[in-house]
N, C-alpha and C positions, 0 to 999 in steps of 0.2 A: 759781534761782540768785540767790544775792544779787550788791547791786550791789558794783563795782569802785571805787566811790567811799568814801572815807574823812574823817573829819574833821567831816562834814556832814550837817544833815537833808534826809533823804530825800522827797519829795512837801511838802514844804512850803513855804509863800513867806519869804524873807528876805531881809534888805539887805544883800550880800554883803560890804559895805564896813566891816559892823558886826564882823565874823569875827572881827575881827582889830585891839587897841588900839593904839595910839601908848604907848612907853616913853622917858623921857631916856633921850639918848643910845644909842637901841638900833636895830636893824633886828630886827621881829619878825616872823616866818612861820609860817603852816600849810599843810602839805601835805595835798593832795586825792588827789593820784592820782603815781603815780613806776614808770615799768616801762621795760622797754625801749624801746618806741613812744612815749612820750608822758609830761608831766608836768606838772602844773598846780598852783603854789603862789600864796598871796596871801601880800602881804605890807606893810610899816607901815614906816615910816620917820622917824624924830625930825630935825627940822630940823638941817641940817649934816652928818648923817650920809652915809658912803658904802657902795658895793662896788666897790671897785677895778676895775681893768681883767682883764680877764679871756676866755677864748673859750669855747664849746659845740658839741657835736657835732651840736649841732638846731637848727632855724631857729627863732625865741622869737618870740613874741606878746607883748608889754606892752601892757595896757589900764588907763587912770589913772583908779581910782574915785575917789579924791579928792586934795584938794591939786595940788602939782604939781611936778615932778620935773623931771630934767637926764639923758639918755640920750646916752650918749656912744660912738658907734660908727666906727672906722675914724678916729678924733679928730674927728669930726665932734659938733658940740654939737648937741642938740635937746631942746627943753624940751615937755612935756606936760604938758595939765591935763587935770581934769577930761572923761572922754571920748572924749578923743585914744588913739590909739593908736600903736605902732609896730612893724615888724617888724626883728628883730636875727639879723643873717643866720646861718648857722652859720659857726663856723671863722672868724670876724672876729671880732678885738676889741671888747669894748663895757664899758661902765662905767656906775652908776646915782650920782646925786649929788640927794639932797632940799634941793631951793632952800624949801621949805617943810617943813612934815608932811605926806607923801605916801605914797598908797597906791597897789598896785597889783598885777592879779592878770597872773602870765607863764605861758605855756602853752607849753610846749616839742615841739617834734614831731621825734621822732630816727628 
């Protein structure tokens, strides 16, 4: 059976952080895996940039491979670098804001 993962090498080591460039002005993603259980994107973020506020039906993992970011949950500010993480509950509002160029991969469990 092949794997369920997409986007990505298989048995091999990589810098997960490389996946994925920085664009002005842009927020850029690759999707790994998207079903009904679970979903797991990285993603790049250009200095200033946002994603609005917004909810989810799954409680979301943020893990900040690089840079460092602004999570915004329940209006509550929380800023993450490098190797922090945070959990975004389901069904609460949250919002991501790049206080720099920042990356980060979210794993969603629905």
């Amino acid at each position: 059976m092949g794997s369920k993962l997409k986007n990505i090498k298989i048995g091999e080591v990589l810098k997960l952080a490389d996946e994925v460039t920085y664009q002005e002005g842009q927020v850029i993603s690759k999707t790994y895996i998207q079903n009904e259980a679970i979903s797991m994107t990285l993603f790049s973020f250009d200095k200033g940039v946002e994603i609005s506020t917004h909810a989810s039906g799954g409680d979301a993992l943020v893990i900040c491979m690089d840079g460092c970011g602004q999570i915004t949950i329940d209006e509550e500010k929380n800023e993450l670098c490098v190797g922090d993480s945070i959990v975004m509950p389901a069904n609460h509002p949250h919002a991501v804001y790049a206080k720099e160029q920042f990356k980060m991969l979210l794993i969603v469990a629905f």
